[in-house]
C-alpha positions in Angstrom: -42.2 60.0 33.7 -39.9 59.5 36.6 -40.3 56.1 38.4 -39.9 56.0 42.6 -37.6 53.2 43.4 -39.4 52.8 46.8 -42.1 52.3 44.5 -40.8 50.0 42.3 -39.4 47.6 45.0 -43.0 47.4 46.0 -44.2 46.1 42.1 -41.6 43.5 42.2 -41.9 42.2 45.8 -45.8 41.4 44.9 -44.3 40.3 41.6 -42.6 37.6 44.0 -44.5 37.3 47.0 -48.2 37.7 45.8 -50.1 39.5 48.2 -50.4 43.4 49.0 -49.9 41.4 52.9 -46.8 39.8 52.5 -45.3 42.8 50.9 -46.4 44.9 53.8 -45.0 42.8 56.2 -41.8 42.5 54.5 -41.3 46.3 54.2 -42.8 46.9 57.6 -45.6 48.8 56.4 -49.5 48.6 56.3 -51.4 46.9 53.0 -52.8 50.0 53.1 -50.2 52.0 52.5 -48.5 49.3 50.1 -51.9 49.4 47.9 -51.9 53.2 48.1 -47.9 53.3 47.0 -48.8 50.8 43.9 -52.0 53.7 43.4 -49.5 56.2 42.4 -47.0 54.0 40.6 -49.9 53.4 38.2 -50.3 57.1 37.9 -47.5 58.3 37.3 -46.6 55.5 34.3 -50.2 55.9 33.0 -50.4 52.3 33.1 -52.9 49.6 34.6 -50.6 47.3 36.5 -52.5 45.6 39.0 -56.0 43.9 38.7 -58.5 42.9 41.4 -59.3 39.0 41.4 -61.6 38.5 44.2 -59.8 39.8 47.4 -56.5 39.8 45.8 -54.7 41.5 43.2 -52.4 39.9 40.5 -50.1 41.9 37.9 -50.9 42.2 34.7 -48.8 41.9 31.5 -48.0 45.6 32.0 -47.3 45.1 35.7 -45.1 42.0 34.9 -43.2 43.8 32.5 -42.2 47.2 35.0 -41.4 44.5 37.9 -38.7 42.9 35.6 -37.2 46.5 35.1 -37.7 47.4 38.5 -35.4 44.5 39.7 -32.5 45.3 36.8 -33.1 49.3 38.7 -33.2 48.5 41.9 -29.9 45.9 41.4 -28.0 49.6 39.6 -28.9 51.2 42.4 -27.7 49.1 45.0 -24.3 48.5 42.9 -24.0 52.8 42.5 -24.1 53.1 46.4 -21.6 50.1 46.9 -18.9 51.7 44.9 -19.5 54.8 46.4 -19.0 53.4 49.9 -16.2 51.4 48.7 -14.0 54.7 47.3 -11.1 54.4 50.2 -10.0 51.9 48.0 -10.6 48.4 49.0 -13.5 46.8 48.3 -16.4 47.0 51.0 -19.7 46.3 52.0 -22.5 43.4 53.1 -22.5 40.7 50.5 -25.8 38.0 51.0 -25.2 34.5 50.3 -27.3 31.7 51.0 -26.7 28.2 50.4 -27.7 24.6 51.9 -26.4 22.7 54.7 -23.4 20.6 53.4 -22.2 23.6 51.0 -22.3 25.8 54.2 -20.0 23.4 56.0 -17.5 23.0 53.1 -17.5 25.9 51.4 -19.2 28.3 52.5 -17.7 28.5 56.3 -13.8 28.3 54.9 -14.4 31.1 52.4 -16.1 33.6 55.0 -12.8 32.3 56.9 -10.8 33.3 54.1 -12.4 36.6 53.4 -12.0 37.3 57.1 -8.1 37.4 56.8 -7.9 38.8 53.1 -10.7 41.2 52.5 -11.8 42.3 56.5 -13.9 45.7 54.8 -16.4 43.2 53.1 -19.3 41.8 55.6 -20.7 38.4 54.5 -23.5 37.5 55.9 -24.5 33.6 55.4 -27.5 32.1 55.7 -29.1 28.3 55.4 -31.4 27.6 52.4 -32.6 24.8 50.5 -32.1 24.5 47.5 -36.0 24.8 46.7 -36.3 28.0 48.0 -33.1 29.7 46.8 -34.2 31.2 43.6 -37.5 32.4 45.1 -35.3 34.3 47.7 -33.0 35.6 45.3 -35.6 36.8 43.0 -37.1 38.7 45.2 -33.9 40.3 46.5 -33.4 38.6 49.9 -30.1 37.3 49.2 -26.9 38.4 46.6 -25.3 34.9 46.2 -26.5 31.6 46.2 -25.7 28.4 46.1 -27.8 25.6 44.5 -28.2 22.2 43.3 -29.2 21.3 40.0 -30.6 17.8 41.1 -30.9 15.1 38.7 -34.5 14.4 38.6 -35.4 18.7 37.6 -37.4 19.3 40.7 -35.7 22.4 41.0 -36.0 24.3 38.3 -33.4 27.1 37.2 -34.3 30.7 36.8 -34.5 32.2 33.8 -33.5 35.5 34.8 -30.3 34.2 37.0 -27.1 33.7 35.8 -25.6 31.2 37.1 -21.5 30.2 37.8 -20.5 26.1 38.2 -19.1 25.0 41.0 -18.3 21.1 40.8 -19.9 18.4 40.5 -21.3 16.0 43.3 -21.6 12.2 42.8 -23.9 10.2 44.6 -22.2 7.7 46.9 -23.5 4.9 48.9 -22.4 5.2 52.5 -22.4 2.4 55.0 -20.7 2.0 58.5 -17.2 1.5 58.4 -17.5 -2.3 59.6 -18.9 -3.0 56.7 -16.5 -1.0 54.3 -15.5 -2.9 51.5 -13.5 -2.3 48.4 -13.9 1.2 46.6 -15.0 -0.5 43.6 -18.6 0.9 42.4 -21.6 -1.0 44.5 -24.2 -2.7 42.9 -27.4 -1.1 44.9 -28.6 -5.4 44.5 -26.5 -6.2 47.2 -28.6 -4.2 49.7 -31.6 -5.2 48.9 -31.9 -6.9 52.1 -30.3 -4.0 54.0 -32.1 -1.3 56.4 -32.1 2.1 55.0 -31.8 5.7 56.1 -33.7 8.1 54.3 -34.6 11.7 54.5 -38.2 12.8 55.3 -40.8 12.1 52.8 -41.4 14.0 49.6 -37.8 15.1 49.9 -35.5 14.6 47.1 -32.9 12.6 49.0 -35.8 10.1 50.1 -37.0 10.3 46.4 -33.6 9.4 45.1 -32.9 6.4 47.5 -36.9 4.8 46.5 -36.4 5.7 42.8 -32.9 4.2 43.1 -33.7 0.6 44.6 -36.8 0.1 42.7 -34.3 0.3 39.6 -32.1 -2.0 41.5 -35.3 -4.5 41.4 -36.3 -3.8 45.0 -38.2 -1.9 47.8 -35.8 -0.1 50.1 -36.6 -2.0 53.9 -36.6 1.9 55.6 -35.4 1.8 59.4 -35.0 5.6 60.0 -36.4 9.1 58.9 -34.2 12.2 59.8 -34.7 15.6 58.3 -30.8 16.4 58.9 -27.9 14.6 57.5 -26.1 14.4 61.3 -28.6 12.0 62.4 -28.9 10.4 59.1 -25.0 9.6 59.4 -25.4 9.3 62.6 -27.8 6.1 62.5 -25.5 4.5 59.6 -22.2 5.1 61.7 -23.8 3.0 64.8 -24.7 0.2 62.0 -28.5 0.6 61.8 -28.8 1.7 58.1 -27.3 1.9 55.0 -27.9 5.1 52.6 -27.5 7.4 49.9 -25.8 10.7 50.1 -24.1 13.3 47.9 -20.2 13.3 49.0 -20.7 16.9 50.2 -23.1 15.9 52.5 -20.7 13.0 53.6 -19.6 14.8 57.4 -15.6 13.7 58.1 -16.7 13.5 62.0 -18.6 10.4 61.4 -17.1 6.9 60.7 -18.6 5.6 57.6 -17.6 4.1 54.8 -18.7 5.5 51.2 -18.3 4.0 48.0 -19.5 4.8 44.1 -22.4 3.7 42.0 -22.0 1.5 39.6 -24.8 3.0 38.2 -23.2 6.8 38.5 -25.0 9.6 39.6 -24.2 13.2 40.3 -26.0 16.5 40.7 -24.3 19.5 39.9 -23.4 22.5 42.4 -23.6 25.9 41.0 -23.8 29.9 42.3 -26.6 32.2 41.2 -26.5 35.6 41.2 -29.5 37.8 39.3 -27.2 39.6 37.0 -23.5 39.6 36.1 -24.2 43.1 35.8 -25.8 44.4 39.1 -23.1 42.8 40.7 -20.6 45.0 43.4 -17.0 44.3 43.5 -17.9 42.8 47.0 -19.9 40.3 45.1 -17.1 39.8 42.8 -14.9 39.3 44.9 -17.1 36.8 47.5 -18.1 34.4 43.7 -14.5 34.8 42.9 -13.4 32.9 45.7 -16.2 30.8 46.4 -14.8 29.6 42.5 -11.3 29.2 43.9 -12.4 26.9 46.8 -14.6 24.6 44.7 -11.7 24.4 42.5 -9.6 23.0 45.4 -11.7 20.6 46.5 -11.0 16.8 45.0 -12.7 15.7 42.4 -16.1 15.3 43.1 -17.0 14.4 40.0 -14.2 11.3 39.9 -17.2 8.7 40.3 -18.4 9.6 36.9 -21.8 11.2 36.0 -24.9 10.4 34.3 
C-alpha cells in the first residue's frame, strides 16, 4: 500500500472541517475533485472511510483512524523539507503562530522583534485568534504555534492530541480609572455593587466572568458599555464611565487606569500548543523557545494568587 500525502491532507481536512466544500475551498479545488481524490484513497487502503449521510459524508471509525496518522505524516513531512532547507546551517523557514489580542501585544510582537535581530533566516508569520478557535486551527494545520488560554470556567477545552508548553499565569484584576485608584490591597467586588460596568459582548467569557463574578459578590452588575475590543473597553473606564474586570495581560500601559487584585483570586493560565513535540522544526524550536524566555521575564503574573 503506498498512501498519497496530497491524499491524506484531504482525509484530515474533512476530518476537521466536515464538508467535501470546505475542503475544496481550502485547497482551491472543486468538491468534485476532492470526493474523487478521497475515491482513490479508499482504494488503494482497501478500506471504507467515508459514508454518505444525506447530502454529506462523515468518516467512519476507519476514516477517523487514517486522518489521525495522516496528520502525524503530513507533520514528518513538513519537518523532513524544513531541515533540508535549513542545511546552510542556521536555522530557517516560515514558523505559524497564532495567538489572541493581549498575548500579541506583549509577547508575541517583542519576540518576532527579537527573532528579527537574532535568527533573520526564520520567517514568522503572526496571526490574531481567539482562544476558541485556536485548537480547531491548529488541528487542522493552519497554524504551527499557538497561544491559548486555559480559562477558568473550561469553555475552552484542551486538545487531546496537542501538547502543550506553560507560559505564566494571568490573574484577574479589577481595573478602575485612576481617580479612583486606591490602595493595592485585594478589592472586595461588594464595594461596586453600585458601580457602572464595562463588559465584553454577550456570551463572551469576559462578560460571563464579570456577571458570574458579582452575582457571587451578592449583586447584578449595573452594565453601562458593551465593546468587543479591550481598547474601547479601557477606554470607557479611563474617562470614568465604568469599572471592569480584566486579565493583567489585557491591562494596555497607554491607558490610565488603575488595577488592583481580587480578594477573591482568580487567574487563567497562558499556555503554547503545538500538535506534536515531535513534528516540530528547529524553526519551531527555536520560535517556543523564546516565546518561553519572554514569558519568563515578564513579572509575576501570578503574584495576586490563584484559585
Amino acid at each position: 500500500m503506498r498512501l498519497n500525502t496530497s491524499r491524506l491532507e484531504m482525509l484530515s481536512l474533512l476530518d476537521s472541517l466536515g464538508t467535501v466544500r470546505a475542503v475544496a475551498a481550502a485547497l482551491h479545488l472543486s468538491p468534485s475533485a476532492v470526493s474523487a481524490q478521497l475515491a482513490v484513497l479508499e482504494t488503494e487502503t482497501h478500506a471504507e472511510l467515508l459514508r454518505r449521510d444525506g447530502r454529506r459524508v462523515r468518516l467512519t471509525e476507519a476514516g477517523r483512524t487514517l486522518a489521525r496518522h495522516a496528520r502525524v505524516i503530513l507533520d514528518q513531512v513538513r519537518v523532513a523539507e524544513e531541515e533540508l532547507r535549513g542545511l546552510s546551517g542556521q536555522p530557517a523557514g516560515p514558523v505559524r503562530l497564532a495567538a489572541f489580542s493581549s498575548a500579541v501585544r506583549t509577547l508575541v510582537i517583542p519576540l518576532a522583534t527579537r527573532l528579527r535581530a537574532t535568527h533573520p533566516g526564520i520567517e514568522l508569520a503572526v496571526s490574531e485568534l481567539d482562544p476558541q478557535a485556536s485548537h480547531p486551527a491548529l488541528r487542522r494545520g493552519e497554524c504551527d504555534i499557538i497561544v491559548t488560554a486555559d480559562f477558568i470556567d473550561g469553555s475552552v477545552p484542551l486538545d487531546p492530541d496537542a501538547f502543550t508548553i506553560p507560559l505564566l499565569a494571568d490573574a484577574i484584576v479589577l481595573v478602575t480609572p485612576q481617580a479612583q485608584a486606591g490602595p493595592r490591597t485585594p478589592a472586595d467586588l461588594a464595594d461596586y455593587a453600585t458601580a457602572a460596568w464595562a463588559v465584553d459582548l454577550p456570551g463572551t467569557y469576559l462578560s460571563n466572568l464579570v456577571t458570574g463574578s458579582c452575582r457571587r459578590a451578592g449583586f447584578e452588575p449595573i452594565v453601562a458599555g458593551r465593546f468587543g475590543s479591550y481598547e474601547l473597553l479601557l477606554a470607557h473606564v479611563e474617562a470614568g464611565l465604568s469599572v471592569s474586570l480584566l486579565p493583567e495581560l489585557a491591562v494596555d500601559g497607554r491607558y490610565h487606569v488603575a488595577t488592583r487584585p481580587l480578594r477573591e483570586p482568580l487567574t487563567r493560565q497562558v499556555y503554547a500548543a503545538v500538535r506534536s513535540r515531535s513534528a516540530l522544526t528547529e524553526a519551531s524550536r527555536i520560535v517556543l523557545d523564546e516565546l518561553r524566555a519572554l514569558a519568563a521575564a515578564r513579572p509575576d503574573q501570578s503574584a495576586h494568587g490563584a484559585t
